[in-house]
C-alpha positions in Angstrom: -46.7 -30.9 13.9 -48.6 -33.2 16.4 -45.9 -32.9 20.1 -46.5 -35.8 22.6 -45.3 -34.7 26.1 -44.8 -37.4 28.8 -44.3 -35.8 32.1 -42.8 -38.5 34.5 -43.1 -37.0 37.9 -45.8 -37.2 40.7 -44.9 -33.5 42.5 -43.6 -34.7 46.0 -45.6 -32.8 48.5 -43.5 -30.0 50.2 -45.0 -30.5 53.1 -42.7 -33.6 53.6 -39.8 -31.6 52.6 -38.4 -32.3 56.0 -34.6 -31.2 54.7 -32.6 -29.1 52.7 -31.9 -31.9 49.9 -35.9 -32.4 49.9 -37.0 -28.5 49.7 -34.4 -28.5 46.5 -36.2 -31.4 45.3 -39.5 -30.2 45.3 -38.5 -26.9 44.0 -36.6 -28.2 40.9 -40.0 -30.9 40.4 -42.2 -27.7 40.3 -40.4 -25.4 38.2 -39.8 -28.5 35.9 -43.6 -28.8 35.4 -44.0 -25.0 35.0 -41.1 -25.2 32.2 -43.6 -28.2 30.6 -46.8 -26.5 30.6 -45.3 -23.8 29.5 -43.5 -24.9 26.4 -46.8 -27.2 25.6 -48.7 -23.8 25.4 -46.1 -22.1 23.8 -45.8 -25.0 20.7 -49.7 -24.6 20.5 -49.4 -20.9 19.6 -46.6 -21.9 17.0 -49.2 -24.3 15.3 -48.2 -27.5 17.0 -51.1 -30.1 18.1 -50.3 -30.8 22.2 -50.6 -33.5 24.3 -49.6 -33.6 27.6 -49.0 -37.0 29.5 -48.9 -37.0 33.0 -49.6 -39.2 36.4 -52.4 -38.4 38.8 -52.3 -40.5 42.4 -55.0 -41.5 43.5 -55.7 -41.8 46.8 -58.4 -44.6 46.5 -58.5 -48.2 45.9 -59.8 -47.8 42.6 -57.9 -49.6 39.7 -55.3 -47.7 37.4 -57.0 -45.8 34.4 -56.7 -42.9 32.0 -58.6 -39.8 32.2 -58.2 -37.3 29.1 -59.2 -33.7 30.1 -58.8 -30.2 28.6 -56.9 -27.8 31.5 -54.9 -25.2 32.3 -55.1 -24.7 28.3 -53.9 -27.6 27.3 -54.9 -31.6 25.8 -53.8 -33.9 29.2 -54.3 -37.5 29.2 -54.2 -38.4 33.1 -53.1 -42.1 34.1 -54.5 -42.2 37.7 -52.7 -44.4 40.0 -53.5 -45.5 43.1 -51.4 -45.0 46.1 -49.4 -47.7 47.4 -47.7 -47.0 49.9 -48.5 -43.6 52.5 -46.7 -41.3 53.6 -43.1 -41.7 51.4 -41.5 -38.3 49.6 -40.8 -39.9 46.3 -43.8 -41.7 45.0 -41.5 -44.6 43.4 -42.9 -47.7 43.1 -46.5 -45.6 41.8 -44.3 -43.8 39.2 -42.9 -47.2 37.7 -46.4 -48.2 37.8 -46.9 -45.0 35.7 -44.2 -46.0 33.2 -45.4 -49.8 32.7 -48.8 -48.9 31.8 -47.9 -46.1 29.0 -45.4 -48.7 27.5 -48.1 -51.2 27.3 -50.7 -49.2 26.3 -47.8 -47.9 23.6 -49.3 -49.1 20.5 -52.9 -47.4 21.3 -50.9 -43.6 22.1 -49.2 -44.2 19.1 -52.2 -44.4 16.7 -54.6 -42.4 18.6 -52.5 -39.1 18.3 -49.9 -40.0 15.6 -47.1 -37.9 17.3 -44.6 -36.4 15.0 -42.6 -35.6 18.1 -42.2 -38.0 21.4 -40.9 -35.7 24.1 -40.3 -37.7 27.3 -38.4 -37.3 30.4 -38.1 -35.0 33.3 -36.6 -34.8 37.1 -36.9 -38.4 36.8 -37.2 -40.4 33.5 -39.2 -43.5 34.2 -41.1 -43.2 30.7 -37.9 -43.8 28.3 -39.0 -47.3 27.6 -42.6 -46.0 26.8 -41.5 -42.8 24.8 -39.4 -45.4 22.7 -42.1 -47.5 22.0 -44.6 -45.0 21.4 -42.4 -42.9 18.7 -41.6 -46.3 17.2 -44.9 -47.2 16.8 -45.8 -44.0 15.2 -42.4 -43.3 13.6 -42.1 -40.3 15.4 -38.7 -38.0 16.5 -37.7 -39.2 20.0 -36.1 -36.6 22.4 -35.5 -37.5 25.9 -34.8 -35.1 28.3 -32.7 -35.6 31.5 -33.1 -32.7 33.7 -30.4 -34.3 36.1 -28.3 -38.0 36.3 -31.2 -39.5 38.1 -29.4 -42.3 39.6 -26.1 -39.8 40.8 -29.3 -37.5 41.8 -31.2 -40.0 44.1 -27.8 -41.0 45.6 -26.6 -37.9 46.0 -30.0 -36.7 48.0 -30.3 -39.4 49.9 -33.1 -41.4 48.1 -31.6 -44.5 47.5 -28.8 -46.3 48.0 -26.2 -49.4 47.5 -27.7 -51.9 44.9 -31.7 -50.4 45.2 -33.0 -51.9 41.8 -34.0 -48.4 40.6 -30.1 -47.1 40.6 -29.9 -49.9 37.9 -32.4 -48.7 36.0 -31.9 -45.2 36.0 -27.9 -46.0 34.9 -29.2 -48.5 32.4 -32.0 -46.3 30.8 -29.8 -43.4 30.7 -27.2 -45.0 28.6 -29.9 -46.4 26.6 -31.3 -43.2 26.1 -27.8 -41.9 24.1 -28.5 -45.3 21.8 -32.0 -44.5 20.9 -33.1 -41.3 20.9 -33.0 -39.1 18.4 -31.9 -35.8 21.0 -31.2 -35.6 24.3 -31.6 -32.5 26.2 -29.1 -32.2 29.0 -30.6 -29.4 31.5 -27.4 -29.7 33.8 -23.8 -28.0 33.8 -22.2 -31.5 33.7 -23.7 -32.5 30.8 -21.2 -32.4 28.5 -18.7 -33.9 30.6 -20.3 -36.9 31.7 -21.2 -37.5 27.8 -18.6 -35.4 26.1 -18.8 -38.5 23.2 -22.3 -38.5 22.5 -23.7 -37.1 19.2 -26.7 -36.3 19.8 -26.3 -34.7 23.3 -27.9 -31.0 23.4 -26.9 -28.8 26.3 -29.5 -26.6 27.7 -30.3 -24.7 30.9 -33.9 -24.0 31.8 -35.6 -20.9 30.8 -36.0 -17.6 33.0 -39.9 -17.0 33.1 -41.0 -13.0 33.0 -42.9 -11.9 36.4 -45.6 -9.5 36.3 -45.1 -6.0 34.1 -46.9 -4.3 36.6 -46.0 -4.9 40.0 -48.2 -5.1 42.8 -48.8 -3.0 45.4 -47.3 -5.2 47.8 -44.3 -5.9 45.9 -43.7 -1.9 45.4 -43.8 -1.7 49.1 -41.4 -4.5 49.8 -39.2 -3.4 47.7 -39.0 -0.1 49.2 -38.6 -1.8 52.4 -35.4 -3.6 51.4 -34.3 0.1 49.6 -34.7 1.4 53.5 -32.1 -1.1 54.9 -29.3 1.2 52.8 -30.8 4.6 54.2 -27.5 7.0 54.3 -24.7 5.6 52.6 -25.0 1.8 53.8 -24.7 -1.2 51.0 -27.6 -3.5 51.2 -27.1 -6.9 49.7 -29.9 -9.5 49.5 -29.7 -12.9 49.8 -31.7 -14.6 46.9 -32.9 -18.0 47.9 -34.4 -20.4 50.2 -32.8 -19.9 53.7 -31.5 -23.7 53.7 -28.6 -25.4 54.9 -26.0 -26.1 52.3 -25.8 -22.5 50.3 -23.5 -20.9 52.0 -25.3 -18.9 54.0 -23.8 -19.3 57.5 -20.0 -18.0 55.7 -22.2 -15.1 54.0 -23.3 -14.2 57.8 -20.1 -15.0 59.1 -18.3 -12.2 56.7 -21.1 -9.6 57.2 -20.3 -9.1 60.5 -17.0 -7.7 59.3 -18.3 -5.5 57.2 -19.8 -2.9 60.0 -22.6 -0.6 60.1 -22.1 0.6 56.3 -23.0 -2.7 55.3 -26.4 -4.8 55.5 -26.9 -8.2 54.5 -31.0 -8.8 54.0 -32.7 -12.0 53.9 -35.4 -11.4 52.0 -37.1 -15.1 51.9 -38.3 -18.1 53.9 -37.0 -21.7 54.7 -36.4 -24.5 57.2 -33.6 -22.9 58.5 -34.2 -19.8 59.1 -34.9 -19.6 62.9 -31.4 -20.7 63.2 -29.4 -18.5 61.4 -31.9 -15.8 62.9 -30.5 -17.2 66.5 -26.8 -17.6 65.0 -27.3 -14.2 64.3 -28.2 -13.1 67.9 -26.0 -15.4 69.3 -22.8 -13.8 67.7 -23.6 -10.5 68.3 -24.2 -9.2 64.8 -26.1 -6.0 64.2 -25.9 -5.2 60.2 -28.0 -8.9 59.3 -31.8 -9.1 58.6 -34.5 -11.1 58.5 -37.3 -9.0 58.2 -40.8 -10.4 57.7 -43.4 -10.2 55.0 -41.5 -10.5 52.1 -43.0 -12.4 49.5 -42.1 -15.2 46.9 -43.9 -13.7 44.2 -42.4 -10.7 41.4 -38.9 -11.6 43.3 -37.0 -9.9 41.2 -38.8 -6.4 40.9 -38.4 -6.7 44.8 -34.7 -7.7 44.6 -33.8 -4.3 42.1 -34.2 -2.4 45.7 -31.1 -3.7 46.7 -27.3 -2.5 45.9 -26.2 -6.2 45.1 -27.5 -10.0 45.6 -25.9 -13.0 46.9 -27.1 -16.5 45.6 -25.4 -20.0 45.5 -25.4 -23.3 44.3 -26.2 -26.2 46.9 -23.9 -28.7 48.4 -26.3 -31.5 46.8 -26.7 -30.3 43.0 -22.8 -31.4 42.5 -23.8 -29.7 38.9 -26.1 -32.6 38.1 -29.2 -31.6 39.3 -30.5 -28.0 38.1 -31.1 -25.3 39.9 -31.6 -22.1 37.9 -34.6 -20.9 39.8 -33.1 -18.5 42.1 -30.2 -18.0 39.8 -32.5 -16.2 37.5 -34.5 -14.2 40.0 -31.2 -12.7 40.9 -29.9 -12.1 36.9 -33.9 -10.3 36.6 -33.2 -7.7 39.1 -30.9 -6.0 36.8 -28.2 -5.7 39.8 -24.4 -6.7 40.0 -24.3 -10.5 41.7 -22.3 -12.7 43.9 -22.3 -15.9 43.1 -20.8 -18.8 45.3 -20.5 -21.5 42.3 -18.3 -24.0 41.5 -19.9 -26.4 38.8 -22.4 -23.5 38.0 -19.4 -21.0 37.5 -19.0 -21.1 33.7 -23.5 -20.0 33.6 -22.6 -16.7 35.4 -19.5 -15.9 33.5 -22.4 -16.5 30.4 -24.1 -14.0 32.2 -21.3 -11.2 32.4 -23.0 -9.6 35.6 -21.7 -11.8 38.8 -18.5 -11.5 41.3 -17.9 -15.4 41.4 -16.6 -16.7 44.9 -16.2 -20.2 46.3 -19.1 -21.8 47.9 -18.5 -22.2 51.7 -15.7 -20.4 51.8 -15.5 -17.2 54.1 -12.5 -15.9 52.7 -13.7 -16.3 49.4 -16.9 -14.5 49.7 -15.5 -11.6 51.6 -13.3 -10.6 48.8 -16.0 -10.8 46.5 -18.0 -8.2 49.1 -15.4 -6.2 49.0 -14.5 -6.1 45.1 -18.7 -5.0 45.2 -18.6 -2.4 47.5 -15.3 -0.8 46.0 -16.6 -0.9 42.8 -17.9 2.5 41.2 -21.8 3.1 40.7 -21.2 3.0 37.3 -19.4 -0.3 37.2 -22.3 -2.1 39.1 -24.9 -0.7 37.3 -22.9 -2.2 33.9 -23.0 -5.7 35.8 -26.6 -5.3 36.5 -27.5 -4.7 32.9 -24.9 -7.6 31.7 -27.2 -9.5 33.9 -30.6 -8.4 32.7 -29.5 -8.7 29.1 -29.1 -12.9 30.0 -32.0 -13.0 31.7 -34.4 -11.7 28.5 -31.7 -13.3 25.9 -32.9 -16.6 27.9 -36.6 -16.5 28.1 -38.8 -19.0 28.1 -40.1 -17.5 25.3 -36.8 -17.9 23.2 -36.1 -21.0 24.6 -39.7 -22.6 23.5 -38.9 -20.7 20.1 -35.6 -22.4 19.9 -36.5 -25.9 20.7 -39.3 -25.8 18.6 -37.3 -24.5 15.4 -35.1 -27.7 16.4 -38.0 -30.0 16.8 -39.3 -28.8 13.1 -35.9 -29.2 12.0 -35.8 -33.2 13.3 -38.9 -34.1 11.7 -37.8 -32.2 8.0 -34.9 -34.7 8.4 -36.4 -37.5 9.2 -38.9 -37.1 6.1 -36.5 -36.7 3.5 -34.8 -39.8 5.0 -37.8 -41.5 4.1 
């Protein structure tokens, strides 16, 4: 089976990330490529010919071309754009750019690598009308993948707004997409209620990805540092996540402080905002809330299993359209009982079996579910923590490349008898 992957997104740099909508942005755009790679090398151990399309800027006045290269393991094909503009977040008018040369260059993709599969799509699908042509051409499967609404997504965000041309196209191409592709993989909770009608509509989540079997020194050490915070009978909970506005973080703090001395709430990562909860903190006179230093990124989950429970949430921006799995599965790894603040993500940690669910932003809300946590036995936690572990492997990205490509092989056995 020869898989042609178009990757449609020029990562945004995170540098720029100057606000909580943007850091979610980025993060979503790079686990989104690290969920492409990953299949692509995945399908290649399953016996599937790879090639990965994607867009390189270029910061140069030279002309737009293509560059095929073999890295990172895999068959890319480059088309290197040059910058147009400097200095923007979201590379637009470079990434139509992107999309207009692979549909005209359609015909030569098509016979060059005879696809049996056209995969295209991503954070934001500006190669529909390309992947179309291309599987046409080569009378190929077409799936299309919408990772969010991109046209709810850039509104919602900020990125665009009133009657900005590319809000028409994103509306238009995704209802297009429903017409012609064969699949489309919906990697958002709302999926199925903003196209409850189509037929061809596949619900998914993105994968977890496995950290390191052996941890690290350092992460061995950090998480026995978090395990110190609940020296004597005191509950530790960690907060998984960025520290950004808009994930219910300033409630979380806010119901802490009730909690006393028995009780410590840990931030145990980094983010924009974090010098101002640490001074809302200070300034309100709590004592059991942490922000201690030197905690890394990396092998989160091993660190997280040092704690009693984890608190995560779902964003004000996502609105359920946008995904945002990434720390939801770091907490679901750590194999410990989880509060989750979710609305339109509720129903993926019911799935899960393992989480206290509370309402995002509200105090109230999230005290009872510290409470419920703390009064629960140590047997009753450690059965949420395992509910949660048992999701977290069930949904690997392992078994999810496994599944997806026993669904591609299934699209192209129909499509030949068809013939």
């Amino acid at each position: 089976m020869n898989i042609l992957i178009i990757d449609d997104l020029l990562l945004p740099e995170s540098a720029k990330a100057d606000s909580s909508e943007k850091a979610l942005f980025c993060r979503a755009a790079e686990e989104n490529l690290k969920r492409r790679i990953w299949a692509a090398k995945e399908f290649q151990k399953l016996g599937a010919n790879v090639l990965l399309i994607r867009a390189k800027l270029l910061k140069t006045e030279a002309p737009l071309s293509f560059e095929f290269s073999e890295s990172e393991g895999l068959s890319q094909l480059f088309v290197k754009i040059p910058a147009k503009q400097r200095g923007s977040f979201l590379r637009l008018p470079e990434l139509f750019s992107f999309g207009t040369s692979l549909l005209e260059n359609a015909p030569g993709l098509s016979g060059i690598f005879e696809p049996d599969i056209v995969l295209s799509g991503g954070i934001l699908p500006f190669s529909f009308l390309a992947g179309e042509k291309i599987s046409e051409g080569s009378n190929a499967v077409f799936v299309t993948e919408l990772s969010c609404l991109p046209a709810e997504t850039l509104k919602h965000f900020g990125f665009a707004f009133g009657f900005n041309p590319v809000l028409r196209y994103f509306k238009k191409s995704t209802a297009a997409a429903f017409l012609k592709s064969h699949a489309v993989l919906g990697f958002f909770p709302e999926a199925a209620k903003n196209f409850s009608g189509a037929h061809n509509l596949y619900p998914m989540v993105f994968p977890s990805f496995p950290e390191a079997e052996i941890p690290s020194e350092k992460e061995v050490f950090l998480k026995e540092k978090l395990s110190s915070f609940g020296e004597g009978k005191t509950f530790v909970l960690a907060f998984c996540g960025e520290i950004e506005e808009g994930f219910s973080i300033e409630e979380l703090i806010l119901s802490a402080g009730t909690f006393g001395d028995k009780f410590a709430l840990v931030f145990i990562s980094e983010g924009r905002k974090k010098p101002y909860f640490k001074r809302f903190v200070a300034e309100r006179g709590i004592t059991n809330v942490f922000f201690p230093e030197d905690f890394s990124k990396e092998e989160t989950s091993f660190v997280l299993s040092g704690a009693d429970g984890i608190f995560v949430s779902e964003s004000d921006f996502g609105k359920g359209i946008f995904p945002e799995e990434g720390s939801f599965w770091k907490a679901l790894g750590a194999q410990k009982p989880v509060i989750a603040a979710a609305e339109h993500w509720s129903d993926f940690f019911r799935k899960a079996g393992g989480a206290i669910i509370t309402k995002p932003r509200r105090r109230d809300s999230i005290t009872l579910g510290i409470k419920t946590l703390i009064n629960m036995s140590e047997t009753d936690r450690e059965t949420l923590g395992r509910a949660n572990r048992e999701f977290f492997e069930k949904n690997s990205a392992e078994n999810f490349v496994k599944e997806t490509f026993s669904l591609f092989d299934n699209f192209v056995k129909q499509k030949e008898i068809k013939k």
